[in-house]
N, CA, C and O atoms as CSV, one atom per row, in Angstrom:
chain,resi,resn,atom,element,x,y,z
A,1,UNK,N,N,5.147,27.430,16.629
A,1,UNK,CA,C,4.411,26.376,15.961
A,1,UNK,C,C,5.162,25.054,16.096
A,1,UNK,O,O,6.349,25.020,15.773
A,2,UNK,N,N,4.557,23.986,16.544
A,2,UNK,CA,C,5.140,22.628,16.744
A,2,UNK,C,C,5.073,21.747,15.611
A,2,UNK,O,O,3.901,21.595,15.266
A,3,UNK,N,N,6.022,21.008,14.788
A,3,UNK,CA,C,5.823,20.524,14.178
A,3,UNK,C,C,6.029,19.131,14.282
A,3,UNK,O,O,6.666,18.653,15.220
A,4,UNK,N,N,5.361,18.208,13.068
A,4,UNK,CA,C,5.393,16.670,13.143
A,4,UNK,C,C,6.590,16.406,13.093
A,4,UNK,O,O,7.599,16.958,12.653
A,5,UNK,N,N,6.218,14.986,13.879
A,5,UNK,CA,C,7.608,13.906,13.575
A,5,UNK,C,C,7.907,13.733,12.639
A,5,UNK,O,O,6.854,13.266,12.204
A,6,UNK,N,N,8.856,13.706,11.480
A,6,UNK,CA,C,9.230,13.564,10.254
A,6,UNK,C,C,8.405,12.272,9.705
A,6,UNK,O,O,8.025,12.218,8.535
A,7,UNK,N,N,8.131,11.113,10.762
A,7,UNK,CA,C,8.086,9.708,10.590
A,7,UNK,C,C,6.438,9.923,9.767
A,7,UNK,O,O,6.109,9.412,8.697
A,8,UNK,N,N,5.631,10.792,10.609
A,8,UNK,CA,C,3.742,10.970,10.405
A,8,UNK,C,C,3.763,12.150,9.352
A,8,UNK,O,O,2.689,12.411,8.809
A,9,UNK,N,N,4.856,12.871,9.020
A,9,UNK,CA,C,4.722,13.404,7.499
A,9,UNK,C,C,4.666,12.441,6.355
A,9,UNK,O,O,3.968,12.643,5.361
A,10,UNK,N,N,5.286,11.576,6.494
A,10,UNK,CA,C,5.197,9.951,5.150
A,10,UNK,C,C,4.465,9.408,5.016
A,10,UNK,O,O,4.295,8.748,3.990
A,11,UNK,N,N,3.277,9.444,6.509
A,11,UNK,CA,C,2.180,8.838,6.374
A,11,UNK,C,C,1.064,8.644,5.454
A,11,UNK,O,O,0.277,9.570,5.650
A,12,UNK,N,N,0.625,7.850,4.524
A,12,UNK,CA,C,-0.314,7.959,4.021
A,12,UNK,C,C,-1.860,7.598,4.221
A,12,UNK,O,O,-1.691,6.614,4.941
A,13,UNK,N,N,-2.712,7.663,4.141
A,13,UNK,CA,C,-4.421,7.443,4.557
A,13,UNK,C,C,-4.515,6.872,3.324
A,13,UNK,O,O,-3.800,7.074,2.342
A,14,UNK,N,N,-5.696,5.952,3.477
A,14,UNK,CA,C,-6.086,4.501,2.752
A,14,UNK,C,C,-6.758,5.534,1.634
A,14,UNK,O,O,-6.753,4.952,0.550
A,15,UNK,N,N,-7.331,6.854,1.519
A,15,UNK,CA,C,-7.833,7.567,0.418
A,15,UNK,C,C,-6.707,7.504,-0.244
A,15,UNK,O,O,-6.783,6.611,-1.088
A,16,UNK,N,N,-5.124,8.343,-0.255
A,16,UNK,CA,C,-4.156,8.138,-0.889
A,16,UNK,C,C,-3.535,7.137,-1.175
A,16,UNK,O,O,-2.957,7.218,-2.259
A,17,UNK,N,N,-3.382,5.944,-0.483
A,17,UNK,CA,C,-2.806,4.956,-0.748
A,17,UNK,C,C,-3.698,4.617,-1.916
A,17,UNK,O,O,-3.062,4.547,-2.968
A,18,UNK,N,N,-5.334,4.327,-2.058
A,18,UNK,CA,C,-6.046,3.984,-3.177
A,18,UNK,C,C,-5.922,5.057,-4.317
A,18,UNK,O,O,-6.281,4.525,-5.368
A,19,UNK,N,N,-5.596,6.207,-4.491
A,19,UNK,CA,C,-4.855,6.808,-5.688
A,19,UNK,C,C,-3.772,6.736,-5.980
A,19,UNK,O,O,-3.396,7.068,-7.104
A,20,UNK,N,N,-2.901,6.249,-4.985
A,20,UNK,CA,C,-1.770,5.918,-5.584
A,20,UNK,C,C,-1.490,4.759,-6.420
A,20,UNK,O,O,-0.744,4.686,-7.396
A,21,UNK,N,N,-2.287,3.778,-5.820
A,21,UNK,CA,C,-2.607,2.489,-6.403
A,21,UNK,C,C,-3.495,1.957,-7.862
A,21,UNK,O,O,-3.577,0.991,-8.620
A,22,UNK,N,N,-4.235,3.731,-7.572
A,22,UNK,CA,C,-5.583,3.152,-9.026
A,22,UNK,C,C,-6.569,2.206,-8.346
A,22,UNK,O,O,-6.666,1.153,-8.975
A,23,UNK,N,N,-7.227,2.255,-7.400
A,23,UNK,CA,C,-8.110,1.233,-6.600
A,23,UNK,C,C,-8.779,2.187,-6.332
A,23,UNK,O,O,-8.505,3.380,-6.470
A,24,UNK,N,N,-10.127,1.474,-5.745
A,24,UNK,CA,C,-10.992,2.104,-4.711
A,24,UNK,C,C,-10.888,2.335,-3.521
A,24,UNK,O,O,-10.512,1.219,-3.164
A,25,UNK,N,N,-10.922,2.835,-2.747
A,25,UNK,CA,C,-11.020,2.678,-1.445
A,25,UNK,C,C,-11.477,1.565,-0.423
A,25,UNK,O,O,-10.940,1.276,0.646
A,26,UNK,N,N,-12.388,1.115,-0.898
A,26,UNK,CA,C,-13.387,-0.063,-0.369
A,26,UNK,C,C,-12.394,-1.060,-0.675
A,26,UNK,O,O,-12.334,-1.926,0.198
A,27,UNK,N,N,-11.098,-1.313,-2.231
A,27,UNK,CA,C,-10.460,-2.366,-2.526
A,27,UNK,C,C,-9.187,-2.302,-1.198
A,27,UNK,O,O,-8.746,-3.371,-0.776
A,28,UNK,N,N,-8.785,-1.251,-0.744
A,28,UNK,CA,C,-7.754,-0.888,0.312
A,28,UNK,C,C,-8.703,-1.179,1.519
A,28,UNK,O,O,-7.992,-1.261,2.521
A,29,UNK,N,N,-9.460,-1.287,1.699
A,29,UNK,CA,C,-10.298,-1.793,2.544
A,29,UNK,C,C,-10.296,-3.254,3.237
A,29,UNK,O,O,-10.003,-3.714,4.340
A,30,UNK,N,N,-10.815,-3.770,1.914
A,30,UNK,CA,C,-10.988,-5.237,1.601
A,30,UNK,C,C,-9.985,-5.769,2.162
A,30,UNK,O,O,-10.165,-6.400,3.203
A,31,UNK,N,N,-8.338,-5.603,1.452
A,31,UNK,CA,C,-6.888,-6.042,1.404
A,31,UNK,C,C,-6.846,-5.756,3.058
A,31,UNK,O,O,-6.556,-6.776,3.683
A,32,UNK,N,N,-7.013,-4.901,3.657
A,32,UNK,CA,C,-6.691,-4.916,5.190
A,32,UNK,C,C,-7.185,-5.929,5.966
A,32,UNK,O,O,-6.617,-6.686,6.753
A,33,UNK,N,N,-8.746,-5.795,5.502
A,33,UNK,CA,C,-9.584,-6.791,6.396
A,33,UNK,C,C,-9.329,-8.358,6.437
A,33,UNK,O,O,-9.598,-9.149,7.341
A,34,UNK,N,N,-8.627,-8.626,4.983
A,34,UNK,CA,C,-8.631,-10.141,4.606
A,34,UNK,C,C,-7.003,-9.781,4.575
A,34,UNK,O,O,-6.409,-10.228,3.594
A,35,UNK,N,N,-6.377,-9.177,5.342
A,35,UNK,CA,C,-4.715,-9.215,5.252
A,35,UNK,C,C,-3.926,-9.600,3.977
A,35,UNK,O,O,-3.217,-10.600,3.863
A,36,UNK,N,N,-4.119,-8.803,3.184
A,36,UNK,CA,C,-4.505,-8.954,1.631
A,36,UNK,C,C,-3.407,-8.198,1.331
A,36,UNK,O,O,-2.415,-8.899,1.131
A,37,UNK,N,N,-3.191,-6.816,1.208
A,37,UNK,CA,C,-2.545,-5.885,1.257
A,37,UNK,C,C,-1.047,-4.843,1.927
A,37,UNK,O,O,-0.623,-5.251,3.008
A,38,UNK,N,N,-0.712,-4.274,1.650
A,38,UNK,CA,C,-0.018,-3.319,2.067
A,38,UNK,C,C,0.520,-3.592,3.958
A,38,UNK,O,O,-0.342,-3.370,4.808
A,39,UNK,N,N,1.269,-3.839,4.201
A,39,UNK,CA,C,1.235,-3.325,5.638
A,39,UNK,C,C,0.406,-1.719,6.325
A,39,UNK,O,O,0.023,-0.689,5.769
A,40,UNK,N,N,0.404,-1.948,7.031
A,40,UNK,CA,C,-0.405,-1.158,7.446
A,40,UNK,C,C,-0.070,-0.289,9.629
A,40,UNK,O,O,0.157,-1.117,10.511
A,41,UNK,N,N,-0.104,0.770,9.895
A,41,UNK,CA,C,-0.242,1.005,11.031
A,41,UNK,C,C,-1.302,1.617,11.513
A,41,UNK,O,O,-1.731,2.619,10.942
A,42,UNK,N,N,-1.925,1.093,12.693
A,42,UNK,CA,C,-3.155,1.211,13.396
A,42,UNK,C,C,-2.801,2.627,14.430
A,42,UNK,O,O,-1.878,2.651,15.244
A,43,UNK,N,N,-3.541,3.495,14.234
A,43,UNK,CA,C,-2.980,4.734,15.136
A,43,UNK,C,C,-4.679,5.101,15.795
A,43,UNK,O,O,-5.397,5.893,15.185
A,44,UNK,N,N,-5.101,4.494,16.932
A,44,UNK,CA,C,-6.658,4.618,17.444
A,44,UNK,C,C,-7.399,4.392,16.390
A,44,UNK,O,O,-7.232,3.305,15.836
A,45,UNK,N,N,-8.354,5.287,15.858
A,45,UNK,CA,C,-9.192,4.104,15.396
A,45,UNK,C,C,-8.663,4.583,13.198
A,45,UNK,O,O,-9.193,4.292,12.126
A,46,UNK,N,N,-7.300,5.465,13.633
A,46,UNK,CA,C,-6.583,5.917,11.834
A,46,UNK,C,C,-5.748,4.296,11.361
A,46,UNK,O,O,-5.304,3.428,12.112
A,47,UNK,N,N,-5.768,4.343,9.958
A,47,UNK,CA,C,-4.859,3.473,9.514
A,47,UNK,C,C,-4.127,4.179,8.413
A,47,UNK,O,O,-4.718,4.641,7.437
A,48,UNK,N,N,-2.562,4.272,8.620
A,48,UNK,CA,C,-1.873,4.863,7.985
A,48,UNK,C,C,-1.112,3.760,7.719
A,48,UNK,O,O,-1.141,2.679,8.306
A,49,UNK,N,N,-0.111,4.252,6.370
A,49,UNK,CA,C,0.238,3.534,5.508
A,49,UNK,C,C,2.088,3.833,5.800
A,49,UNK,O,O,2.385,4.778,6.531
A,50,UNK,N,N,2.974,3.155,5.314
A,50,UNK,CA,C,4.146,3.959,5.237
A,50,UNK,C,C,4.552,3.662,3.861
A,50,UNK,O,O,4.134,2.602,3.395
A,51,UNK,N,N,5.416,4.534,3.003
A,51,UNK,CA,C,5.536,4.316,1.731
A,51,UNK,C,C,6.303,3.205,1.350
A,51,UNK,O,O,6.021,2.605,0.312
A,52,UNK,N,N,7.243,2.854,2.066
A,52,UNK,CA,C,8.269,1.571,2.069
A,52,UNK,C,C,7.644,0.557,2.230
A,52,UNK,O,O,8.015,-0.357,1.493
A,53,UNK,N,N,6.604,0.263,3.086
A,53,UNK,CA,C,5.924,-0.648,3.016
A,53,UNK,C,C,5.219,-0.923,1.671
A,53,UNK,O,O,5.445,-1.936,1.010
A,54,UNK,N,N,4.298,0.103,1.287
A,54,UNK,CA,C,3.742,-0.096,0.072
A,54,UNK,C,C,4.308,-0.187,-1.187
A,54,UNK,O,O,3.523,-0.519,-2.075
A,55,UNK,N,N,5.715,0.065,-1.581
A,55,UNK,CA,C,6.922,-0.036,-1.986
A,55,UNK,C,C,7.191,-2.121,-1.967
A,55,UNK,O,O,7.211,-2.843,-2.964
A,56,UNK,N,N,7.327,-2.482,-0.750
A,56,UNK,CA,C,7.577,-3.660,-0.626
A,56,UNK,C,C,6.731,-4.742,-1.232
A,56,UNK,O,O,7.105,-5.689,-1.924
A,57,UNK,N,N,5.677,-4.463,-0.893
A,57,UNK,CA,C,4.202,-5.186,-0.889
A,57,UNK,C,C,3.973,-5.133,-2.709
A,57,UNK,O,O,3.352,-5.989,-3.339
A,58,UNK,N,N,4.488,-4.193,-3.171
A,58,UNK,CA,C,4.109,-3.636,-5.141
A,58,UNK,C,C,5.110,-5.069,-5.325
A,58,UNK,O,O,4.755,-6.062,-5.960
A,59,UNK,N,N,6.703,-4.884,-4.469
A,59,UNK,CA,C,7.594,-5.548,-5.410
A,59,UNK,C,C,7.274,-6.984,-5.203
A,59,UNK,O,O,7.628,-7.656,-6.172
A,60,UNK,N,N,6.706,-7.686,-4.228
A,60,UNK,CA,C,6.053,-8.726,-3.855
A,60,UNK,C,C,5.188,-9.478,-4.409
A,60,UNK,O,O,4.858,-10.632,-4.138
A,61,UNK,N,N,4.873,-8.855,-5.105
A,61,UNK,CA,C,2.895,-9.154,-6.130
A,61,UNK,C,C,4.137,-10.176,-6.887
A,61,UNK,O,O,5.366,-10.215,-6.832
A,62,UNK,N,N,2.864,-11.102,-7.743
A,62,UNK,CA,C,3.542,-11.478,-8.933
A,62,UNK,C,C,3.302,-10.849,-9.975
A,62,UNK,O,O,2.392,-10.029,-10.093
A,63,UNK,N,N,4.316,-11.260,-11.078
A,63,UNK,CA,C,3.992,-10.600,-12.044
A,63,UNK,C,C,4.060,-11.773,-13.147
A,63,UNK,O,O,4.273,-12.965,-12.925
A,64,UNK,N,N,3.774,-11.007,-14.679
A,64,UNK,CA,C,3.697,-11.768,-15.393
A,64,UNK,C,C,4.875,-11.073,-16.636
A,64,UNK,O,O,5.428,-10.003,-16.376
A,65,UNK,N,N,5.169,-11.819,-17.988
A,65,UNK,CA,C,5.783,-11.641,-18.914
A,65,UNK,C,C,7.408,-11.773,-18.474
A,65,UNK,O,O,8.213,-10.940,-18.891
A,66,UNK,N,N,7.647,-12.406,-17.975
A,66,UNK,CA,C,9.469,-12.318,-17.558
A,66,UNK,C,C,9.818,-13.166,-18.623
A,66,UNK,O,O,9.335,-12.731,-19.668
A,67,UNK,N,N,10.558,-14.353,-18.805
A,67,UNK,CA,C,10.885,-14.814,-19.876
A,67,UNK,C,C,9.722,-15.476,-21.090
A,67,UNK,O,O,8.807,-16.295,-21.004
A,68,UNK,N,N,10.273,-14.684,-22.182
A,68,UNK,CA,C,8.975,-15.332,-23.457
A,68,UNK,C,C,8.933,-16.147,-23.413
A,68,UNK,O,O,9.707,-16.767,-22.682
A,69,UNK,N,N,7.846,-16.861,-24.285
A,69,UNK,CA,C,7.395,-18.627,-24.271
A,69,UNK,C,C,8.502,-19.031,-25.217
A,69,UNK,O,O,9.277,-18.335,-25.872
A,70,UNK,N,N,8.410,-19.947,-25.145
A,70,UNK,CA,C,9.425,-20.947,-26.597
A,70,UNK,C,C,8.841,-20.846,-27.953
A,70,UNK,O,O,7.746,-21.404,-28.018
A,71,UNK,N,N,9.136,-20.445,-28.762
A,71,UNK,CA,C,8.202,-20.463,-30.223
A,71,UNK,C,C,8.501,-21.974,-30.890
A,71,UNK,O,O,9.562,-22.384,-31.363
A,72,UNK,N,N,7.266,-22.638,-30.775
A,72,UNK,CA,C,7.672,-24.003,-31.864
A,72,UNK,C,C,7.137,-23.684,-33.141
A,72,UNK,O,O,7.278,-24.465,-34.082
């Protein structure tokens, strides 16, 4: 039995990447089409994900609540 490259076991598909995320599918969609999102690798006509990437792209977002407001 032949097995995968270690590299296409990490791979994730835009169904998992959108549960991992809490999104729809169509929203992992969207983010590709309008380069919105996640990096991404094109494998014929598959788009797989790598976790480091999606890792990167989370720590990237902005966020909100870092230092409290000033209380007057």
């Amino acid at each position: 039995m032949e097995t995968l490259p270690r590299v296409l076991i990490h791979l994730l598909n835009e169904y998992q990447v959108a549960e991992m995320l809490g999104v729809s599918v169509a929203t992992v969609r969207r983010w590709r089409l309008l380069k919105q999102g996640p990096r991404f690798l094109k494998l014929g006509a598959l788009c797989k994900y790598r976790i480091e990437d999606i890792t990167s792209w989370l720590e990237s977002r902005p966020s909100g609540g870092g230092q409290p407001a000033e209380v007057r």
